[in-house]
C-alpha positions as CSV (number, residue, x, y, z in Angstrom):
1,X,0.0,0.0,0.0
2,X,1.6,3.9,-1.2
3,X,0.7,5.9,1.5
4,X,1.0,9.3,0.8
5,X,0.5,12.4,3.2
6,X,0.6,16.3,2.6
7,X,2.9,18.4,5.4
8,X,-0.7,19.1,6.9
9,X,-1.7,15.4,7.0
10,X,1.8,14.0,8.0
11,X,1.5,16.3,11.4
12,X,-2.1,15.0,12.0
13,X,-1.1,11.8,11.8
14,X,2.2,12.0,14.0
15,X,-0.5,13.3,17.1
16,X,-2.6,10.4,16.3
17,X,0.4,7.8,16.4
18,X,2.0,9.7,19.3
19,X,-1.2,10.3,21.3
20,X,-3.7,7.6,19.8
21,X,-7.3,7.9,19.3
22,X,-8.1,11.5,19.4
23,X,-11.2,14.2,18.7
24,X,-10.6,17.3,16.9
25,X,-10.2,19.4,19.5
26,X,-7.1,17.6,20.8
27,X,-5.6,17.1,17.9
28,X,-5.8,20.7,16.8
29,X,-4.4,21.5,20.0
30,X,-1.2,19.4,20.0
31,X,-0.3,20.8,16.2
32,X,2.3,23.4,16.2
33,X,0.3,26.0,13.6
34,X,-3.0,27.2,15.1
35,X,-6.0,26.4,12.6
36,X,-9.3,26.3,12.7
37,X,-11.5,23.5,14.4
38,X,-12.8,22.7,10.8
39,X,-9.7,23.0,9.3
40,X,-8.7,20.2,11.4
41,X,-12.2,18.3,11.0
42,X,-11.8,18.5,6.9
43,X,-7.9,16.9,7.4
44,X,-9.2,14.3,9.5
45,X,-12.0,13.7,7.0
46,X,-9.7,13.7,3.9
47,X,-7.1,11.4,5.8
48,X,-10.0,8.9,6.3
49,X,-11.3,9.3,2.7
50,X,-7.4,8.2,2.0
51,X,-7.9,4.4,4.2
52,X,-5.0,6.0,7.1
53,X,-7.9,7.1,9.6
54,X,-10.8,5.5,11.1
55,X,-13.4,7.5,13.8
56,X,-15.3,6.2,16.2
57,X,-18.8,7.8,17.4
58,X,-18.8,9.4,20.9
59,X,-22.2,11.1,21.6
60,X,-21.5,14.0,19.4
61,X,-18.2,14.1,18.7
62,X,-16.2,11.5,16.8
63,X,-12.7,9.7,17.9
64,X,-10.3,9.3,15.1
65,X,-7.8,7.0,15.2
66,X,-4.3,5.9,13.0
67,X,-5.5,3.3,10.8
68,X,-2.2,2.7,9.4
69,X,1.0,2.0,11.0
70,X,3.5,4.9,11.4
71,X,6.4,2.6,10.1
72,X,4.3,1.6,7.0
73,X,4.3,5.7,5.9
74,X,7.7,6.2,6.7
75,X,9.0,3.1,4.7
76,X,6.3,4.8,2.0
77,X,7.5,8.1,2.0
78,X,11.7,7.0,1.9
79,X,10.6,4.5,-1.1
80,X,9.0,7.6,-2.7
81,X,11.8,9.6,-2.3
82,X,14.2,7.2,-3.0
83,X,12.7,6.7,-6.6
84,X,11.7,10.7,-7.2
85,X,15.2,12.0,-6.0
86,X,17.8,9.4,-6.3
87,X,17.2,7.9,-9.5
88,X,16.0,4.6,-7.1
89,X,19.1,4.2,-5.5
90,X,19.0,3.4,-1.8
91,X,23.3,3.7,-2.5
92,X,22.8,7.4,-3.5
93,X,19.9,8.2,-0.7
94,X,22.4,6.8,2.0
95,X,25.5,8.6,0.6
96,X,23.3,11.9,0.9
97,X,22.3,11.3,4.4
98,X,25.8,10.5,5.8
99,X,27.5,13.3,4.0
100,X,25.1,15.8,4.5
101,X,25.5,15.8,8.5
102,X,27.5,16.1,11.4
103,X,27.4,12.5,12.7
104,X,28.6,11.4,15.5
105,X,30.7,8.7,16.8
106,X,27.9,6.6,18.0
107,X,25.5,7.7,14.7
108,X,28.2,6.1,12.7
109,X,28.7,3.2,15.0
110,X,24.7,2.3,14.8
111,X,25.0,2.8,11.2
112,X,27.6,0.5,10.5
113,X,26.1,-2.3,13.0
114,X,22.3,-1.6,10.6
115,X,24.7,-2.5,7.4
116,X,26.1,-5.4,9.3
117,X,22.8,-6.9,10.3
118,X,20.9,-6.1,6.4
119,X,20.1,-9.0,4.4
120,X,23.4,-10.1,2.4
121,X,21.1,-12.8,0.4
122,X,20.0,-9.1,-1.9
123,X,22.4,-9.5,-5.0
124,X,22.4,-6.8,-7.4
């Protein structure tokens, strides 16, 4: 499943992963931008169009909840990256990543045990 989220959508669903099942109301008021209660409602709404969200009844006021994993989007988002902006090549995404910071000693360590402990039955 391609999972694809706007700015907007991705911080709606890091509350909902973070904090779980949530109404508007909290939701809007864990995000960082202030927007309006309905602004909030029609993300929630689009999100569940989408399959990622789920809502509950409560009285009046419905619960929404993840209805996808957080690691399923991320592993989404870095394959859609991956293709868009490095040509495909996981190589040329990782090069990026480690060149472009200020790792440090343990970063690199962790990094290195990850690339000991990948699949080596992959041949390219």
């Amino acid at each position: 499943m391609s999972i694809s989220l706007t700015d907007r959508e991705a911080d709606v669903m890091q509350i909902l992963w973070d904090n779980g099942p949530s109404v508007v109301n909290e939701v809007r008021s864990l995000l960082r931008d202030e927007l309006a209660y309905t602004t909030v409602l029609t993300i929630l709404r689009t999100l569940e169009s989408k399959g990622y969200v789920t809502h509950d009844e409560e009285g009046k006021v419905h619960r929404y909840a993840a209805a996808v994993q957080q690691q399923a989007a991320q592993k989404s988002a870095l394959s859609h990256l991956t293709s868009k902006l490095f040509k495909g090549s996981t190589e040329l995404l990782f090069a990026q990543l480690v060149s472009d910071r200020d790792l440090t000693k343990d970063q690199i360590k962790r990094m290195r045990a990850l690339l000991e402990e990948a699949p080596k039955d992959k041949e390219k």
